[in-house]
SEBAMAR-820494 format. One record per atom (N, C-alpha, C): residue number from 1; residue in one letter; chain; atom name; z, x, y negated. Coordinates in Angstrom, 1 decimal, m for minus. Each point is the difference from the previous one (the first is absolute). Layout:
BEGIN
+-----+----+----+----+--------+--------+--------+
!   i ! aa ! ch ! at !     up !   east !  north !
+-----+----+----+----+--------+--------+--------+
! NUM !  a !  A ! CA !      Z !      X !      Y !
...
+-----+----+----+----+--------+--------+--------+
***
This chain:
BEGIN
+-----+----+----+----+--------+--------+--------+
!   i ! aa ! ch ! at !     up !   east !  north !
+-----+----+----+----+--------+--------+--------+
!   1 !  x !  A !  N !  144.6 ! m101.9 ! m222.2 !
!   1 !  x !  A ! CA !    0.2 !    1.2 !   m0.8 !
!   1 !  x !  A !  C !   m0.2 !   m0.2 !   m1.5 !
!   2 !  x !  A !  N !   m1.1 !   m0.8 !   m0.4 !
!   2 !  x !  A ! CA !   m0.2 !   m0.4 !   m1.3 !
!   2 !  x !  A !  C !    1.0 !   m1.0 !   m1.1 !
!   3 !  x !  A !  N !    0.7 !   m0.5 !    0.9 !
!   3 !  x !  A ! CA !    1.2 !   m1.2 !   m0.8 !
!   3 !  x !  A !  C !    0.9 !    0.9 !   m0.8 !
!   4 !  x !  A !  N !    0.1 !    1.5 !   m0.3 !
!   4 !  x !  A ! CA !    1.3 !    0.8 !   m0.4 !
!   4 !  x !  A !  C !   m1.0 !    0.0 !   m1.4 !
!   5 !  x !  A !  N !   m1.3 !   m0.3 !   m0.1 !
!   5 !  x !  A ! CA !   m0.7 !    0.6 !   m1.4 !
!   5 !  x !  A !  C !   m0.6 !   m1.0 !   m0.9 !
!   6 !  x !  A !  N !    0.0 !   m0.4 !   m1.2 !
!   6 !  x !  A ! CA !   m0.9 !    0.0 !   m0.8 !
!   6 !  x !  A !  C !   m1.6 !    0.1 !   m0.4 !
!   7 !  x !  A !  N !   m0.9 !   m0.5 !    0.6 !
!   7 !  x !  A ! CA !   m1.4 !    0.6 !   m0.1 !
!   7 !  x !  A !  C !   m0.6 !   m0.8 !   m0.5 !
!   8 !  x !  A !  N !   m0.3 !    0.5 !   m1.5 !
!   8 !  x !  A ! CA !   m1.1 !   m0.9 !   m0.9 !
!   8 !  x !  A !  C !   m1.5 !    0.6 !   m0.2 !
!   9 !  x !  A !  N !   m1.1 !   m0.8 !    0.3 !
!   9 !  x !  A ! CA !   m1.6 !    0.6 !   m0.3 !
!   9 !  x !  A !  C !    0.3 !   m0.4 !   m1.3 !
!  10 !  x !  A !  N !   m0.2 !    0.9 !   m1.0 !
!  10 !  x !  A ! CA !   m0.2 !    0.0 !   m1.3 !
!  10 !  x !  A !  C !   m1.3 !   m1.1 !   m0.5 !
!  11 !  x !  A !  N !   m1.1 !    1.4 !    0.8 !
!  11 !  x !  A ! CA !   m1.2 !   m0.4 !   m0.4 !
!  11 !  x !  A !  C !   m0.8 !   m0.1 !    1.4 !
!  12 !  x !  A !  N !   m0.7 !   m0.5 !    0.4 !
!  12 !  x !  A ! CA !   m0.6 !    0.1 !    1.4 !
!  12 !  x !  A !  C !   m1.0 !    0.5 !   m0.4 !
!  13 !  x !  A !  N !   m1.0 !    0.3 !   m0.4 !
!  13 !  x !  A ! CA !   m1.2 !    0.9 !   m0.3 !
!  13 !  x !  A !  C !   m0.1 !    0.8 !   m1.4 !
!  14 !  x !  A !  N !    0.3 !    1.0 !    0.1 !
!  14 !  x !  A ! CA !    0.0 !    0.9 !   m1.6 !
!  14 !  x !  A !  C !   m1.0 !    1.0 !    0.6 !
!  15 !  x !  A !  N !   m1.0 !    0.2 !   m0.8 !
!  15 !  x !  A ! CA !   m1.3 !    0.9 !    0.3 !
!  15 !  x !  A !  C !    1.3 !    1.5 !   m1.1 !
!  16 !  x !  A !  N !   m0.6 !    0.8 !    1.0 !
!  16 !  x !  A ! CA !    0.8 !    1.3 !   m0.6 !
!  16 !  x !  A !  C !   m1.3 !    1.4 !    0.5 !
!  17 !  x !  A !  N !   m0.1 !    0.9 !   m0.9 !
!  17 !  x !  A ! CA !   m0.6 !    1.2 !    0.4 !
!  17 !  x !  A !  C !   m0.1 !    0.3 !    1.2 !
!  18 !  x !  A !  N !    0.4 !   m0.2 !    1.0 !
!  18 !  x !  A ! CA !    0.7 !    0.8 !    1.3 !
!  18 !  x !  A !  C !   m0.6 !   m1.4 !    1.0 !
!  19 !  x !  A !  N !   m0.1 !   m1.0 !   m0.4 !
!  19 !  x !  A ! CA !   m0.6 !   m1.7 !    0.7 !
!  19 !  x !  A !  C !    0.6 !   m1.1 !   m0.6 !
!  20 !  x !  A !  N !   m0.2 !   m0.9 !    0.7 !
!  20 !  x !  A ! CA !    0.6 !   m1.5 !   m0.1 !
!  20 !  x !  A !  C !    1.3 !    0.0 !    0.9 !
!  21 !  x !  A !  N !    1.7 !   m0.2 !   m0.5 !
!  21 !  x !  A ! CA !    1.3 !   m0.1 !    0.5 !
!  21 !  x !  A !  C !    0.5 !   m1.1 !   m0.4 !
!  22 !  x !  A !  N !    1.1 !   m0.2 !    0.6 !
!  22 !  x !  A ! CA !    1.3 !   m0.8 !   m0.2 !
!  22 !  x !  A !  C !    0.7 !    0.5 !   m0.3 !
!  23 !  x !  A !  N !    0.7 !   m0.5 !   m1.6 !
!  23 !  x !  A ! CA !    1.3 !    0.6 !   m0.7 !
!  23 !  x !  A !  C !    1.0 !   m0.8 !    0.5 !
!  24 !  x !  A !  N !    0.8 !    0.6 !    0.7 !
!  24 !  x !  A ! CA !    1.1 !   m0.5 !    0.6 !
!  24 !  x !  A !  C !    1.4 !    0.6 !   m0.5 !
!  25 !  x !  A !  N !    1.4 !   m0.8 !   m0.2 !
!  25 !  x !  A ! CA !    1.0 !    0.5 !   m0.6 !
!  25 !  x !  A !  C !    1.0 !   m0.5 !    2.0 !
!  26 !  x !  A !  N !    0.8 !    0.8 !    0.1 !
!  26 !  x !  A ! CA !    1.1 !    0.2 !    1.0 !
!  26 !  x !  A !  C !    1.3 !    0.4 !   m0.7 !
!  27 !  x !  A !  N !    0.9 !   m0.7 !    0.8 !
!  27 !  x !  A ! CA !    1.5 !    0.4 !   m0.2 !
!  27 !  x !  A !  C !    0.8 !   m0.7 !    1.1 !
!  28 !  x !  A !  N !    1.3 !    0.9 !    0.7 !
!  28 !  x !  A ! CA !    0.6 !   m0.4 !    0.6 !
!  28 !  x !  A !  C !    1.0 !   m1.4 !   m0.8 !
!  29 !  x !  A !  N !   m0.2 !   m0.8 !    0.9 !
!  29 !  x !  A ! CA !    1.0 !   m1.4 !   m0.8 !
!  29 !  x !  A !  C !    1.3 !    0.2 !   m0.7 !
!  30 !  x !  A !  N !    0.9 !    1.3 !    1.1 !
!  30 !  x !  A ! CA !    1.5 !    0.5 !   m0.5 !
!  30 !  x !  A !  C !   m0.6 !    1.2 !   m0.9 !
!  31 !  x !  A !  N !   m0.9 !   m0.1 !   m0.7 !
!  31 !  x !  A ! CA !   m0.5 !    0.7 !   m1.2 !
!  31 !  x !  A !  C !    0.4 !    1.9 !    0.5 !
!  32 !  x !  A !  N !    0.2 !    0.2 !    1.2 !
!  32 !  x !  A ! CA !    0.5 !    1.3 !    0.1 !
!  32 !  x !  A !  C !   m1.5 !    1.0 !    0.1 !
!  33 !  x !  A !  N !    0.4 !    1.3 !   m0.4 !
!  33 !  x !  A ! CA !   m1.1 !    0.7 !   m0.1 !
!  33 !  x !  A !  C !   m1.0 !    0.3 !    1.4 !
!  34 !  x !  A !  N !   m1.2 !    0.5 !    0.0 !
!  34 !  x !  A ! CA !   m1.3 !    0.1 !    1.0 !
!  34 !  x !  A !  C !   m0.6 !    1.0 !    0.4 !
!  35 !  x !  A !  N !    0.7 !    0.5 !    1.6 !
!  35 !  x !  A ! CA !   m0.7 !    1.5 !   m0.2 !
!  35 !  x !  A !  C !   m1.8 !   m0.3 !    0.3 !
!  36 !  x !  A !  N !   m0.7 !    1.5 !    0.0 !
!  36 !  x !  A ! CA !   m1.2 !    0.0 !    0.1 !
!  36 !  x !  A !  C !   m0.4 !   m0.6 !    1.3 !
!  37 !  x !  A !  N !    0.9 !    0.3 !    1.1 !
!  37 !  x !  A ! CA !   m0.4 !   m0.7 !    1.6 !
!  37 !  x !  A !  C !    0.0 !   m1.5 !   m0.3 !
!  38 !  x !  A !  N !    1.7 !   m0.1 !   m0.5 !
!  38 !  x !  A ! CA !    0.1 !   m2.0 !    0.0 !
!  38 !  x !  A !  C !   m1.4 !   m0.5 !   m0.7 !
!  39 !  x !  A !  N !   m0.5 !    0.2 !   m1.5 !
!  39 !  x !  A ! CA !   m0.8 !   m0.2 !   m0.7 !
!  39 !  x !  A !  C !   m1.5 !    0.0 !    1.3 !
!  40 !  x !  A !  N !   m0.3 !    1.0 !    0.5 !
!  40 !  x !  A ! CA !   m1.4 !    0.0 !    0.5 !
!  40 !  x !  A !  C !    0.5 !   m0.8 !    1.2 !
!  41 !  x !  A !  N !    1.0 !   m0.2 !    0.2 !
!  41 !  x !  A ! CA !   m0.1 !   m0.8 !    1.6 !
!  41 !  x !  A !  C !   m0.1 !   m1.3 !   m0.1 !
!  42 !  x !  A !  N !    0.3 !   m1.2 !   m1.4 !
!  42 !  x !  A ! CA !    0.1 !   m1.1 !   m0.6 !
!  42 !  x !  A !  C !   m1.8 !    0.0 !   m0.2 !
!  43 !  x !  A !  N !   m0.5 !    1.0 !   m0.6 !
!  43 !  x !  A ! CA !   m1.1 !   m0.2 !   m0.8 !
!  43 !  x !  A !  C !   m1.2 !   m0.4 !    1.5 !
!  44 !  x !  A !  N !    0.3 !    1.2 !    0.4 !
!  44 !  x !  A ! CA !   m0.5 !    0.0 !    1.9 !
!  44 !  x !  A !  C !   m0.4 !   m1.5 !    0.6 !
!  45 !  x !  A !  N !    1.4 !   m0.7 !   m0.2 !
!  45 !  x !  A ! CA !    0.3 !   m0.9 !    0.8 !
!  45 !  x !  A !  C !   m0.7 !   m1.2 !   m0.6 !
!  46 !  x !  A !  N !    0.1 !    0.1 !   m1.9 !
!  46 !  x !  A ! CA !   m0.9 !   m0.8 !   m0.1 !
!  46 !  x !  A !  C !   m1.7 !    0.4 !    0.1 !
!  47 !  x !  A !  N !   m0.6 !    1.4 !   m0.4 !
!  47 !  x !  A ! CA !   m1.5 !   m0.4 !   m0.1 !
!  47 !  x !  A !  C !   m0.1 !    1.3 !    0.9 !
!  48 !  x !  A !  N !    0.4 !   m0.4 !    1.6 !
!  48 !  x !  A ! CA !   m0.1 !    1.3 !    0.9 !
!  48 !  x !  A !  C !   m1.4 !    0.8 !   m0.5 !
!  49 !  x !  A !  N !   m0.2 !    1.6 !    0.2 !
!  49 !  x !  A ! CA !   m0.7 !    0.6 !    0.3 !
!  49 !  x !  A !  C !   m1.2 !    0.1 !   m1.7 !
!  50 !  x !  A !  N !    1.5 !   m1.0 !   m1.1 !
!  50 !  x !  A ! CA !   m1.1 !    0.6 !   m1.0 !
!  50 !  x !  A !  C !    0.8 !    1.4 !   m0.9 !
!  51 !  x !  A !  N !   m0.8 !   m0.1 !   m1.2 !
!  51 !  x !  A ! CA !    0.6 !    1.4 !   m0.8 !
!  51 !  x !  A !  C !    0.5 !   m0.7 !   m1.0 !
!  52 !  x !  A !  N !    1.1 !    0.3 !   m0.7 !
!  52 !  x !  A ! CA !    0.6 !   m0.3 !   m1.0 !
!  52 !  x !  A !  C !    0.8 !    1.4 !   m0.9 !
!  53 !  x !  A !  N !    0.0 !   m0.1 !   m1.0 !
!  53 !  x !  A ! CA !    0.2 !    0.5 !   m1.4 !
!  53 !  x !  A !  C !    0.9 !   m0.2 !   m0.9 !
!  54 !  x !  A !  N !    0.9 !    0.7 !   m0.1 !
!  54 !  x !  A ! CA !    1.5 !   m0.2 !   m1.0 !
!  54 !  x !  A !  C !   m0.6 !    0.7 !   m1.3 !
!  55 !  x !  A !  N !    0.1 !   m1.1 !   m1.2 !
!  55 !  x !  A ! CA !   m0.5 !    0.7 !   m1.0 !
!  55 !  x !  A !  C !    1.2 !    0.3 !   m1.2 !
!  56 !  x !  A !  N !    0.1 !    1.9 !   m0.4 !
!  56 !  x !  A ! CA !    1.1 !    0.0 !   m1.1 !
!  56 !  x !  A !  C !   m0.6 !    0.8 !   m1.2 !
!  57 !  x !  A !  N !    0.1 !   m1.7 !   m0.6 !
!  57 !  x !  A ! CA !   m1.2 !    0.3 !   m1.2 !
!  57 !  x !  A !  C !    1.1 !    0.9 !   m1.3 !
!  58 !  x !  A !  N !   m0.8 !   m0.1 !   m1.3 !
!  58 !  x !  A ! CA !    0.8 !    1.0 !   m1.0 !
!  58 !  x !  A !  C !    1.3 !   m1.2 !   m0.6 !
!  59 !  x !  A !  N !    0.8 !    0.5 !   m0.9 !
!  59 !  x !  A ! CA !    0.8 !   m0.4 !   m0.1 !
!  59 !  x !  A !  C !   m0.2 !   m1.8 !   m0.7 !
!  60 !  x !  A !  N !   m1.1 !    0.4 !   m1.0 !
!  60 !  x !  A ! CA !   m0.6 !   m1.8 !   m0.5 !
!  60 !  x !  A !  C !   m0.8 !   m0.8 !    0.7 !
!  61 !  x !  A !  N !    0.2 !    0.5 !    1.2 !
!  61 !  x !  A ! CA !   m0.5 !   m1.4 !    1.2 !
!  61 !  x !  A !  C !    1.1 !    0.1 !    1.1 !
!  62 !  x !  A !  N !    0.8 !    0.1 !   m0.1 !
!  62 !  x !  A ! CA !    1.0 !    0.6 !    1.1 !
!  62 !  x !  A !  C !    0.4 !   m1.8 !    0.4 !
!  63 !  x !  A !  N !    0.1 !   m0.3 !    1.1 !
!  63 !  x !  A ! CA !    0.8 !   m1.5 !    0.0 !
!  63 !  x !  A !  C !    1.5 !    0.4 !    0.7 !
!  64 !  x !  A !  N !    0.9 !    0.2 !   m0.2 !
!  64 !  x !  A ! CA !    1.1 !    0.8 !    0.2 !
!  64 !  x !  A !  C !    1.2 !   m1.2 !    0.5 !
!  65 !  x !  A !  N !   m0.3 !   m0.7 !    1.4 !
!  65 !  x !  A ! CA !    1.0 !   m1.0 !    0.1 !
!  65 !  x !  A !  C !    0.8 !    0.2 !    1.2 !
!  66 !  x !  A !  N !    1.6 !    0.5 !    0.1 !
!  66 !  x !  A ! CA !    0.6 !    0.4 !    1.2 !
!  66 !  x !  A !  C !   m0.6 !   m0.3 !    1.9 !
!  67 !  x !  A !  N !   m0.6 !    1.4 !    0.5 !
!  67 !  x !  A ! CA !   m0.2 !    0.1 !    0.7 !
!  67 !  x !  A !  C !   m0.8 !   m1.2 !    0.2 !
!  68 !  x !  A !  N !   m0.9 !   m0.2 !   m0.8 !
!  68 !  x !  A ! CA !   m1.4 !   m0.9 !    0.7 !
!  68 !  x !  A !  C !   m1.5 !    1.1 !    0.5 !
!  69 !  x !  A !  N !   m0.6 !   m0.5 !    0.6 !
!  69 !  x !  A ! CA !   m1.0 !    1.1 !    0.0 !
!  69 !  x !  A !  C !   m1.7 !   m0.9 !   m0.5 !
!  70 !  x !  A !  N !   m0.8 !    0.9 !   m0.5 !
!  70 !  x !  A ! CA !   m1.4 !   m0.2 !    0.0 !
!  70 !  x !  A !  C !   m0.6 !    0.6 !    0.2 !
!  71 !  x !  A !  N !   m0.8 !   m0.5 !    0.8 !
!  71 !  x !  A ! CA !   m1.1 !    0.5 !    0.9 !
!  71 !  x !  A !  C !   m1.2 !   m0.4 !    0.2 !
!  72 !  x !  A !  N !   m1.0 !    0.5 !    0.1 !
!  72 !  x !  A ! CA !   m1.8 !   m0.7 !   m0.1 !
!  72 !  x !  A !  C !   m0.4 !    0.3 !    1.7 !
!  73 !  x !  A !  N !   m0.3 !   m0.8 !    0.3 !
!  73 !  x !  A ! CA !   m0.3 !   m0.2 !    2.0 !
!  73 !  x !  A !  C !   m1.6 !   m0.1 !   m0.4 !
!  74 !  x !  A !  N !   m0.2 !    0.8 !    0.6 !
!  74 !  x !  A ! CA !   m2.2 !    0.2 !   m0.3 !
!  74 !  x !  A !  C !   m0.1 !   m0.9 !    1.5 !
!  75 !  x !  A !  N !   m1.5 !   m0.4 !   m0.7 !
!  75 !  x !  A ! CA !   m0.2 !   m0.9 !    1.3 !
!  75 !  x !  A !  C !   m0.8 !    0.9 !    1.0 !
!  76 !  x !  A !  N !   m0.7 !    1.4 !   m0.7 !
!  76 !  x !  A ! CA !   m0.5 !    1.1 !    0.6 !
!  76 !  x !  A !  C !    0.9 !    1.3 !   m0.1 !
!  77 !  x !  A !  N !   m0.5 !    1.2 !    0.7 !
!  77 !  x !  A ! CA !    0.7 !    1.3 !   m0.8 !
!  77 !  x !  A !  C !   m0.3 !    0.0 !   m0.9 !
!  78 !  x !  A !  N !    0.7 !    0.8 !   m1.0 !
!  78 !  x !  A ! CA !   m0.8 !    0.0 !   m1.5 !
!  78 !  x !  A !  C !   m0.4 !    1.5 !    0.6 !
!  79 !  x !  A !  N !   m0.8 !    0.2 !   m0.9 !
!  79 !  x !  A ! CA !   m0.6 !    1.1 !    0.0 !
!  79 !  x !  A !  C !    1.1 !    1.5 !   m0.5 !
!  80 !  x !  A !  N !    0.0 !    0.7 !    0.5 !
!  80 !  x !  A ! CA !    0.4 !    1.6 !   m0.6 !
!  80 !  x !  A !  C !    1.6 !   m0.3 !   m0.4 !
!  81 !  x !  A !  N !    0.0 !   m1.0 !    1.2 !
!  81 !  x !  A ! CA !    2.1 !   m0.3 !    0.1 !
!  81 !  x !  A !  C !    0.5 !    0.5 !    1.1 !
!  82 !  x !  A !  N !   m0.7 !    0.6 !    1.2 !
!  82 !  x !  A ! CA !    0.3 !    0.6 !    1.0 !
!  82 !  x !  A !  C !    0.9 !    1.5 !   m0.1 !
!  83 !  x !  A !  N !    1.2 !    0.0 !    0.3 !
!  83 !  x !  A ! CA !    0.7 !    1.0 !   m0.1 !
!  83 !  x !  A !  C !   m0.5 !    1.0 !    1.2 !
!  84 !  x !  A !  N !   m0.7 !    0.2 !    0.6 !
!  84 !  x !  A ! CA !   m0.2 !    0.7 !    1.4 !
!  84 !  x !  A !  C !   m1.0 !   m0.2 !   m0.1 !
!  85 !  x !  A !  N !   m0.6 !    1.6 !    0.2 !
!  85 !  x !  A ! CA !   m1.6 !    0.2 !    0.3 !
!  85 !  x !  A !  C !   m0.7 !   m1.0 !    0.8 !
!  86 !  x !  A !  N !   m1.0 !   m0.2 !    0.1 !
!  86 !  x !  A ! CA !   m0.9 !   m0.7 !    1.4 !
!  86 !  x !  A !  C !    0.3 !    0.2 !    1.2 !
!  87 !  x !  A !  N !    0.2 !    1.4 !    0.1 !
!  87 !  x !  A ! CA !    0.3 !    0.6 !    1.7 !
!  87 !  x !  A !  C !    1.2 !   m0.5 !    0.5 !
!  88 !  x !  A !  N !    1.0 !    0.3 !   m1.0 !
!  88 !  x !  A ! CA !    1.8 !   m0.5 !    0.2 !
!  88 !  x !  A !  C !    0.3 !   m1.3 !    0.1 !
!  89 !  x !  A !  N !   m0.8 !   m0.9 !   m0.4 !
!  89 !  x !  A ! CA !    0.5 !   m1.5 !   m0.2 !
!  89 !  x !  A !  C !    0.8 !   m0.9 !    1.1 !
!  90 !  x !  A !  N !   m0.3 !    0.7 !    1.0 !
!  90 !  x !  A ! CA !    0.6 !   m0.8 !    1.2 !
!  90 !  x !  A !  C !    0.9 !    1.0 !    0.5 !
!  91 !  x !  A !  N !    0.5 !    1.1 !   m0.4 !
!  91 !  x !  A ! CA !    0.9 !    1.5 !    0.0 !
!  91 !  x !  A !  C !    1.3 !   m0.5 !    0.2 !
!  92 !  x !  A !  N !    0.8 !    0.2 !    0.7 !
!  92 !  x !  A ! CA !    1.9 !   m0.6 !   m0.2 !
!  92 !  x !  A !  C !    0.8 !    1.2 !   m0.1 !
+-----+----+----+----+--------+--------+--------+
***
């Protein structure tokens, strides 16, 4: 499944507010755009069962290169990134 993409570790340990991640860049090889499923199902497959973070910073840090993605994969949850209460988390 992984031979269609592009996957570079930037950085393998970048300490960030939230913990210690991997900045990772993705892109399909035929450069075509990435829905939200394709994107978490690659990310999945590489660091199953972690959390990862699409960051869209202000305009003077923006890295703006066709349909690439960045993303920080925490090697924990980060903290206060949980979209769903405590009780819901496992809710479908």
């Amino acid at each position: 499944m992984l031979d269609d993409y592009d996957i570079l570790e930037v950085d393998r340990h970048r300490w960030t507010v939230a913990g210690w991640c991997t900045y990772v860049r993705i892109h399909r090889l035929d450069m075509a755009t990435m829905g939200y499923r394709e994107l978490w199902t690659v990310v999945q497959e590489l660091y199953p069962g972690k959390w990862s973070i699409q960051s869209f910073p202000p305009a003077d840090a923006l890295i703006d290169q066709a349909n690439k993605y960045h993303l920080l994969v925490f090697e924990q949850e980060p903290d206060g990134f949980d979209l769903w209460p405590p009780k819901k988390r496992n809710h479908t």
